[in-house]
Structures are given as C-alpha cells and as structure tokens.
C-alpha positions in Angstrom: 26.7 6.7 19.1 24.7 10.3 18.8 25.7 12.2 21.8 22.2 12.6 23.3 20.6 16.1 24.0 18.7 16.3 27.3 15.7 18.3 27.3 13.5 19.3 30.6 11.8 22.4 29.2 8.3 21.9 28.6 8.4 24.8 26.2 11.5 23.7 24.2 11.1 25.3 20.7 11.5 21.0 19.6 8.7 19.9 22.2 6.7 22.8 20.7 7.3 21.3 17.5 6.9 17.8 18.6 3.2 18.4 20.0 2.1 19.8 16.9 3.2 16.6 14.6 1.8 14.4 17.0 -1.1 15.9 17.8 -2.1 17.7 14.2 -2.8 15.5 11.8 -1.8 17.6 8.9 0.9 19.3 10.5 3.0 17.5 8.3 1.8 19.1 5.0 3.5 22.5 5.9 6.3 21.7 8.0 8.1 18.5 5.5 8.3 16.5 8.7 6.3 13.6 10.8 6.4 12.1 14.0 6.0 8.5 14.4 5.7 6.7 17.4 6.3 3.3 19.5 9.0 0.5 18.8 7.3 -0.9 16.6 6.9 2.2 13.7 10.1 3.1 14.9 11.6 -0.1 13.9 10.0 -0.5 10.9 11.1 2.6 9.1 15.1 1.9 10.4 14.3 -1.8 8.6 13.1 0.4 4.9 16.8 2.5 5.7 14.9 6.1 6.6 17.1 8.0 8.8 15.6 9.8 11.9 15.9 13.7 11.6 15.2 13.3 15.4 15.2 10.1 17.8 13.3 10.9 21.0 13.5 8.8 24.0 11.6 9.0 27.7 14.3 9.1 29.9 12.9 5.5 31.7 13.7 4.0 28.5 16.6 5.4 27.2 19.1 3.3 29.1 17.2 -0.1 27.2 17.2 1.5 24.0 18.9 -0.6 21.1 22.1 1.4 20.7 22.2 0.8 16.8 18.9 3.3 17.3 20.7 6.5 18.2 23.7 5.7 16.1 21.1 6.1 13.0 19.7 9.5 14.1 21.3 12.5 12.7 20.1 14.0 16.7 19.1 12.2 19.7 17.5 14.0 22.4 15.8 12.6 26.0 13.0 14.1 28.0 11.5 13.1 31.2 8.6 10.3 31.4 6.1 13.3 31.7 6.8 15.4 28.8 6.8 12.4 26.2 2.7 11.9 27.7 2.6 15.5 26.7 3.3 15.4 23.5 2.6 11.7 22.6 -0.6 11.6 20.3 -1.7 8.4 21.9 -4.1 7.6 24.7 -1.4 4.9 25.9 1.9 7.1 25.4 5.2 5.3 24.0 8.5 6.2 25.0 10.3 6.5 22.0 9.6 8.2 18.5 11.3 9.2 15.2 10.9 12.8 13.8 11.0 11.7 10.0 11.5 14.4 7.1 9.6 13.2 4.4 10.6 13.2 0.7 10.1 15.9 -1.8 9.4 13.9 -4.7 5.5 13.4 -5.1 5.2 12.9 -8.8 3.5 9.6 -10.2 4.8 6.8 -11.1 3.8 5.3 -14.4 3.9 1.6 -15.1 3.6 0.5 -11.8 1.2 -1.3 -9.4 -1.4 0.9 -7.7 -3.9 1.6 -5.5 -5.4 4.7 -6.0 -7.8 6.3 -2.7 -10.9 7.8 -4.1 -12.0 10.0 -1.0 -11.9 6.8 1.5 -12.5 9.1 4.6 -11.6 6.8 7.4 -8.1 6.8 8.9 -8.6 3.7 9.9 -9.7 2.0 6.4 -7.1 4.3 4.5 -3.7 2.7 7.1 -5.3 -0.9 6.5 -5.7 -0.2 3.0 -1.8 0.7 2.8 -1.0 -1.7 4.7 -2.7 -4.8 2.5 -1.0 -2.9 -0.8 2.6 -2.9 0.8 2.0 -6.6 1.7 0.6 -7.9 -1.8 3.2 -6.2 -4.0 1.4 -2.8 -4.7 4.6 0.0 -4.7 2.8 3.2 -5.4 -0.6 4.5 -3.6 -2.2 7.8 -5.2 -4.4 9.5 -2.8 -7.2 11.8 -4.4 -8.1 15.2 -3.0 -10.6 14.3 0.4 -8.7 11.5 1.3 -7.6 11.2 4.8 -4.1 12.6 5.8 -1.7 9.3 4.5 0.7 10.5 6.8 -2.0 11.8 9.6 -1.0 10.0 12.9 -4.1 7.5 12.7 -3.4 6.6 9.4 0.4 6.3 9.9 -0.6 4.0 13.1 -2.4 1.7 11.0 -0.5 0.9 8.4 1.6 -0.2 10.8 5.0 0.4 8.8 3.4 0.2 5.2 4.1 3.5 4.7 8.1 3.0 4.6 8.0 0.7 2.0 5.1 2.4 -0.6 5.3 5.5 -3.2 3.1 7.5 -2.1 1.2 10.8 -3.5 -1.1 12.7 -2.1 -3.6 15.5 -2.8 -4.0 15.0 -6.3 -7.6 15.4 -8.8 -8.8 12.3 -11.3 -7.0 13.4 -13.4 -3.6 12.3 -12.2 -4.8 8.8 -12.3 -4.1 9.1 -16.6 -0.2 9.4 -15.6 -0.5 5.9 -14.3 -0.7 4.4 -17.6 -1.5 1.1 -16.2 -5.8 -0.5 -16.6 -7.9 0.6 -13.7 -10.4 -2.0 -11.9 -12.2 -1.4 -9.7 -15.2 -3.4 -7.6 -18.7 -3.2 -8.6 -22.0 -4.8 -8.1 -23.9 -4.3 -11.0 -21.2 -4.8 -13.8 -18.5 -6.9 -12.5 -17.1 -10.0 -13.2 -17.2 -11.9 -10.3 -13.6 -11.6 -8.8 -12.7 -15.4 -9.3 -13.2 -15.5 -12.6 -11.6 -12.5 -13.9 -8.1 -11.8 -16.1 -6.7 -9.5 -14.0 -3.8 -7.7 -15.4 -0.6 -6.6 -14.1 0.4 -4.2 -13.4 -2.9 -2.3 -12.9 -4.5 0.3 -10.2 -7.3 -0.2 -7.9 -9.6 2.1 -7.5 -10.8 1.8 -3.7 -13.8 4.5 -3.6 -15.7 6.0 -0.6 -16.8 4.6 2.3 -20.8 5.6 1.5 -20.4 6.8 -2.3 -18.2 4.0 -3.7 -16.1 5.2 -6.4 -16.6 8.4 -8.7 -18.6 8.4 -12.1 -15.4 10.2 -13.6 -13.4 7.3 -12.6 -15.9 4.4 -13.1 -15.3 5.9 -17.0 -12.3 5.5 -17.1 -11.7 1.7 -15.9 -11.4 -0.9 -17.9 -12.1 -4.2 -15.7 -15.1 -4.1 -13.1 -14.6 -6.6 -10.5 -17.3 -8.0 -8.4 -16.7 -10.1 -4.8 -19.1 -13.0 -4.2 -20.5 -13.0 -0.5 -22.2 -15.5 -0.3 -23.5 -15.0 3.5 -25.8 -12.5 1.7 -24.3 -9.1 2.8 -25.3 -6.3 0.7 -21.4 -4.6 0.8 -18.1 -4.9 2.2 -16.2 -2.6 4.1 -13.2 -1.0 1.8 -10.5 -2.1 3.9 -12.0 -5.6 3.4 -12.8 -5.1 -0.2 -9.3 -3.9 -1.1 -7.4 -7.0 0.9 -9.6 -9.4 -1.1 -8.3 -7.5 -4.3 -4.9 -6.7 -4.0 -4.8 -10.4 -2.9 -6.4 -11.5 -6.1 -3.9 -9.3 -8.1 -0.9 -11.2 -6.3 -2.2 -14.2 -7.0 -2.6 -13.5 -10.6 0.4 -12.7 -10.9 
C-alpha cells in the first residue's frame, strides 16, 4: 500500500492546488490535471485502468477505504473532515477524490464513431450527452469551440464515469470535423427523415447543436443524412440531451 501523507495545513501548496481544480472549471486546461470526486467517479476511472496522480481521503473515511484504492495511487495523502468541505466543489462534500493528469494526445480520430458538440452550452446536457455516447458504442466525442468545459466539474459529474471510457477533443473549429472522415447526421425538422425509417450508417458522427440555435449552417453543409424524431405528444423540440439518447440509441440499434 501507498504510505499515506497526512496533511493539516489549510494552505498546503496541494490544498491550494486542489481548490482551484475543484472549484475552477477550466483550471484543468492550464494545469494538465483534474479533480474528480465521490466513490462513485473515483471508482469508475480505477474500472477504465487511469492511475491517480493523487488519491485524497477525509480522515473519517480513510480507515473504510478499499485498500486496493491507495495501492493504485502513485501518492496518497489524508486531510481532516473540514478541509476536504473546503476544497470539495460540491454542496454535499465527498470524502474521497482522485487528482487525474489527463492525456496529451488530443488529435482526432478518423474512422470512428462520433459525437461531435456544436456549442451545447449546458453542463448538464453536455455530461448526459457523454454519458448516452459511452453507453451506445460512440468512442470519440469532438467538442467545438463554446462548448462547455468536457472536463469542467459539472460536466465531469454528469457523465457520471463516461468520460474514462471516451476519446475526447476539445476546443477545436468546424473544421476539424473533415478529419473525421466518417457521414455526419444530424436532427432536423424541416428536412429529415423521420428517425425510424432512416439507413443510418456506421460508423458516422452526430452533430448535437445548441441548446437555442440548433446546429451551425457550416455544419448543416456538410452532413449528409438529416434525421428527424417523431413526437407525437405534439412538442415543438426536444431537449439535446434527449435528442442525442434517442440517436445514439438508433445508431446502436442499426448497427
């Protein structure tokens, strides 16, 4: 097992360090490194074989802690109950979280099952969204430039995990999406094929657009299949969250 480091310093250069990831959504951006938080993220990226840069435990909970947990961390430190509230980025503190350092490689992937983000804003919508491609067989997610933080702690919370098993790149203009050599769909109203009844190929990327300005005109020209989703309750639109789990789930089943 790690021999654990025990911290009480409030203003430990690593607590310093530790606020800022988990309180600064794109902290990560300049510093290669992200905080996630609560058994549950924690387990999930041990399952997908990342390896902690840092474990960090409250000290209530370090003597229940899983003891293959600190034997995967390259350091293990503990701090009292009231410092992990202080640096914890949730209204409802954990007591245990992973300092992750995040992989250099960003480059696309060509061939491959997509989604591609077109400035979905939303944390929320952008984790779920993740989180519906890692569970219908999508590998690679290509964020566009104004879409939320992928690794941005609300987005990391919910995808729940996704984010350990998906490629993904972020940051990146329309014009990245040519790299991907695969069709691009994507979900409209006015010329779509309703999403029953369409050939959908594989591999391909999904274009998930905008919460209020759906997808861009530059991409809309360059897909080749336009999907639309009966709703047959009469709603005029779906949320893109929605929209993208009834896709990716069509793609899978096309498959």
């Amino acid at each position: 097992m790690t021999q654990a480091t025990f911290i009480q310093s409030r203003d430990n250069p690593l607590l310093k360090e530790l606020r800022k990831l988990a309180q600064d959504n794109t902290a990560y951006r300049h510093t290669g490194r992200v905080w996630v938080e609560g058994d549950h993220l924690c387990s999930a990226a041990l399952a997908r074989g990342v390896q902690p840069a840092v474990a960090v435990y409250s000290e209530s909970f370090w003597p229940l802690a899983p003891a293959q947990w600190a034997e995967r961390a390259i350091k293990t430190v503990v701090i009292p109950d009231v410092l992990f509230r202080d640096i914890s980025g949730l209204e409802s503190p954990a007591k245990v979280g992973f300092v992750l350092q995040l992989p250099a490689e960003h480059s696309v992937q060509a061939g491959v099952a997509t989604v591609v983000l077109d400035r979905v804003q939303d944390a929320g919508n952008v984790g779920s969204i993740l989180r519906s491609a890692a569970a219908f067989g999508f590998v690679q997610v290509l964020a566009l430039k104004g879409t939320a933080a992928l690794w941005g702690g609300k987005v990391v919370r919910a995808g729940m995990g996704a984010h350990f098993g998906l490629h993904l790149v972020e940051g990146v203009d329309a014009s990245a999406v040519a790299a991907l050599q695969v069709p691009l769909v994507v979900t409209s109203s006015h010329q779509g094929v309703s999403l029953p009844d369409l050939q959908l190929p594989h591999p391909c990327a999904w274009v998930m657009g905008h919460e209020g300005q759906g997808v861009s005109d530059s991409l809309m020209a360059q897909a080749r299949y336009f999907a639309s989703i009966p709703q047959p309750g009469g709603e005029e639109s779906l949320n893109v969250a929605a929209a993208a789990a009834i896709c990716l789930y069509a793609s899978s089943l096309a498959r």
